[in-house]
N, C-alpha and C positions, 0 to 999 in steps of 0.2 A: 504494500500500500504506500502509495508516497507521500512525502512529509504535508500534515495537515498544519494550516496555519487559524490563528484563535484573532476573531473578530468579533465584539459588541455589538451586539443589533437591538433597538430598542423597537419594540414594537405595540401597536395600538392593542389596548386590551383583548377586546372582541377578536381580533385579527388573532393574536396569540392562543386563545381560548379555543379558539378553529383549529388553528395549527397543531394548539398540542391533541385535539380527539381527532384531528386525521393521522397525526404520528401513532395513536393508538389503533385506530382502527385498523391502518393500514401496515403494523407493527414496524415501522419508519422511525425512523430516529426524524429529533427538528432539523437538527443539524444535515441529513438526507434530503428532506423534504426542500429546504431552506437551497442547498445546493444544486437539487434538478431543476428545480423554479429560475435560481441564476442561469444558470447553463441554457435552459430553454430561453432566456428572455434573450443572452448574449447570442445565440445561434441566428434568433428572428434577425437582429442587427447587423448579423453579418451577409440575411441572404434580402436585406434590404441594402443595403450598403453594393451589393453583386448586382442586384437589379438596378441601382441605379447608373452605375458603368455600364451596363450593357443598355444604354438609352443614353448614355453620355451623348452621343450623332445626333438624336433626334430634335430635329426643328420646337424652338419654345413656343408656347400658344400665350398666349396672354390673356389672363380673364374676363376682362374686360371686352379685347376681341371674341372669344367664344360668345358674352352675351348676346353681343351686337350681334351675332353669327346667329346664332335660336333666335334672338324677335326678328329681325329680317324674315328668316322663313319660318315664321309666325307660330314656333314651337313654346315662344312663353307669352 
């Protein structure tokens, strides 16, 4: 197992109250739970971060322009 490092997390009651009867239910440590939770949020980030490079080429639209774009053809 490789060297675990110790971090403070102060968390909303309720929120903690959840956490630790899913750590029971699901016989998960916090410290597990707390970790896939990271790991998942950091994964979304990095296949947003890929999606945005692979649309790096494409033409910006400006919002404004899209409006002007729907009432013109009378979609708003």
């Amino acid at each position: 197992m490789p060297t675990q490092k110790r971090a403070t997390v102060y968390f909303d009651p309720a929120l903690h109250r959840a956490l630790r009867f899913k750590a029971a239910e699901t016989e998960q440590s916090i410290s597990d739970l707390v970790n896939e939770a990271v790991r998942m949020s950091l994964f979304e980030d990095a296949e947003d971060l890929a999606a945005f490079d692979e649309r790096a080429g494409e033409p910006v639209l400006l919002f404004e322009d899209v409006l002007k774009d729907l009432q013109r053809r009378g979609k708003l």
